[in-house]
C-alpha positions as semicolon CSV with decimal commas, in nm:
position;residue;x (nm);y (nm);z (nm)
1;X;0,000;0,000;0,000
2;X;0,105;0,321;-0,089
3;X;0,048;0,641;0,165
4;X;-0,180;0,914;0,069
5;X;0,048;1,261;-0,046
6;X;-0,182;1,435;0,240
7;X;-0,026;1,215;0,495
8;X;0,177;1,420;0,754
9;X;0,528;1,377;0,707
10;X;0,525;1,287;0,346
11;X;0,824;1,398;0,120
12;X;0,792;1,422;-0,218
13;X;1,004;1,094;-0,334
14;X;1,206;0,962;-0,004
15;X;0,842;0,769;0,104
16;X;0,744;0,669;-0,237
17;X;0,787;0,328;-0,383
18;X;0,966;0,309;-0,678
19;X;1,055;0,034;-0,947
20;X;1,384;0,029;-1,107
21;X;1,538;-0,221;-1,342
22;X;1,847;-0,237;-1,473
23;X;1,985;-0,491;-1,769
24;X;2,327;-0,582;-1,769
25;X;2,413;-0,258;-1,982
26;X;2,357;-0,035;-1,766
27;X;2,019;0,063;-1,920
28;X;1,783;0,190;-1,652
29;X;1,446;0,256;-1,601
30;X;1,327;0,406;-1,259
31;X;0,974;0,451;-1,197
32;X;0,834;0,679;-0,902
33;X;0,443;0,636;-0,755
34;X;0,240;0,863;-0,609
35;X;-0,094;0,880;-0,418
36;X;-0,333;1,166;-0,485
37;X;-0,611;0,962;-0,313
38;X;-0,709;1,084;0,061
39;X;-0,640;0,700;0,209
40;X;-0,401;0,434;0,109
41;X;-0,405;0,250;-0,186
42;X;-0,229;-0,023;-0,393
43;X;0,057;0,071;-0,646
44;X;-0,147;-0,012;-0,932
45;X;-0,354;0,264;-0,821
46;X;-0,125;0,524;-0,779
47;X;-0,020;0,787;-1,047
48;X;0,360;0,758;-1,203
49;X;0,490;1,070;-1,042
50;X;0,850;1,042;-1,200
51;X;0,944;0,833;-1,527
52;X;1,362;0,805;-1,516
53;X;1,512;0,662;-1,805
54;X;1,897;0,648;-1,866
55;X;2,162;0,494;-2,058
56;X;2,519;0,483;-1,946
57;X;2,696;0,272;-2,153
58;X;2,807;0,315;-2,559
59;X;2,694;-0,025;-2,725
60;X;2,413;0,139;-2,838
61;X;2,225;-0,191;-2,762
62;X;1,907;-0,227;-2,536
63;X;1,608;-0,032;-2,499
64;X;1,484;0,240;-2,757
65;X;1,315;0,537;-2,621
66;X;1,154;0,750;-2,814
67;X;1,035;1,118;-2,695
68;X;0,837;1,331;-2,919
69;X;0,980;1,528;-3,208
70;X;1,221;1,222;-3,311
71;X;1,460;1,247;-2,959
72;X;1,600;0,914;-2,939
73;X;1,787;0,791;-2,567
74;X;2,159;0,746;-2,685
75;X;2,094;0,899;-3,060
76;X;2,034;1,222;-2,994
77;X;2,227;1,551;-3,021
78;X;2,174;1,870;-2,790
79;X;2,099;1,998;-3,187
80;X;1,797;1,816;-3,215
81;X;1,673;1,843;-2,886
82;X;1,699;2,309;-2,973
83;X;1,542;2,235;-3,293
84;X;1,275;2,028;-3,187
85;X;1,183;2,209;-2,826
86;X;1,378;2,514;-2,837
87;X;1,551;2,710;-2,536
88;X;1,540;2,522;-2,223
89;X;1,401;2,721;-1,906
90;X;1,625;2,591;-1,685
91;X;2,054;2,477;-1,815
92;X;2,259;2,270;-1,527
93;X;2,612;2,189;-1,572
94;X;2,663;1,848;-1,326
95;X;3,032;1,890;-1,338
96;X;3,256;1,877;-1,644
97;X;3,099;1,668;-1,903
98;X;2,713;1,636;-1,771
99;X;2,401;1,914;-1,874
100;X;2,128;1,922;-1,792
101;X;1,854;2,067;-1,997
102;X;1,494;2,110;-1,824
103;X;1,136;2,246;-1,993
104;X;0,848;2,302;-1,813
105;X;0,503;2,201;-1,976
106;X;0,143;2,375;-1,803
107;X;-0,173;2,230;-1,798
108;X;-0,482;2,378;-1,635
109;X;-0,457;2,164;-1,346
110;X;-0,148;1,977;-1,397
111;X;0,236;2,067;-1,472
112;X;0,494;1,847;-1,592
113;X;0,878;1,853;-1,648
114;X;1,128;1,722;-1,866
115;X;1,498;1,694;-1,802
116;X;1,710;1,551;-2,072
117;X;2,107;1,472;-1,982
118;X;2,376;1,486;-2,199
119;X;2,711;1,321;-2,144
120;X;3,021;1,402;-2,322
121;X;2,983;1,252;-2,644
122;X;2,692;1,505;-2,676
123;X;2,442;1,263;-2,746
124;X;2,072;1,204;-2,491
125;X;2,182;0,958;-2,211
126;X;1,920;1,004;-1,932
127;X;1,537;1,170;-1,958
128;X;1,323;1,252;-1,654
129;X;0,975;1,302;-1,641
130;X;0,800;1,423;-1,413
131;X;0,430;1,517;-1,300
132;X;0,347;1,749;-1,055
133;X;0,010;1,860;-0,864
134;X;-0,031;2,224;-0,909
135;X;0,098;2,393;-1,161
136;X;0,323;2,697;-1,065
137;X;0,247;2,939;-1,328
């Protein structure tokens, strides 16, 4: 079971269950649940609050992900990724050869973000996507 978000003394992904899998090249897919329900409930019930995805190998073997406008997880170039969603609102360095790129997407009621990674050899090798409540227009 799965604790309601209005529980006191819920954080926003520490109490959450997750799923991650990883194959033996390093491919990952992370899944964070959430429940928007006012009592507990089973996982299959919950909302997917956070999608992970990443890639940290260069075989080029494994999953293919595919994200609107033709961004594909270990294909893609930061090129693309301007071309297809323009300027990001948000650019993080995570050291010397890691950036992060994140957009912001409103709904009426709901907001989402996207972060997409980029490693050294330029090319997509982690996405994030997350869903949030309220949207903080």
């Amino acid at each position: 079971m799965v604790a309601s978000v209005f529980a006191s003394g819920e954080s926003r992904f520490e109490d959450h269950p997750l799923i991650h899998l990883v194959n033996k090249r390093g491919q990952s897919i992370t899944v964070f649940v959430r429940n928007t329900t006012e009592h507990d409930a089973p996982v299959q019930d919950c909302m997917a609050d956070v999608i992970s995805l990443s890639n940290d190998n260069l075989e080029y073997e494994g999953i293919d992900v595919f994200l609107p406008g033709e961004l594909i997880l270990s294909w893609s170039g930061r090129e693309k990724m301007a071309e297809q969603y323009g300027e990001p609102d948000e650019t993080n360095k995570m050291g010397d050869h890691q950036t992060e790129y994140t957009y912001h997407l409103f709904g009426e009621e709901y907001g989402h973000r996207i972060r997409l990674g980029y490693g050294p050899n330029n090319l997509l090798h982690s996405i994030w996507i997350e869903n949030w409540i309220e949207t903080d227009q």
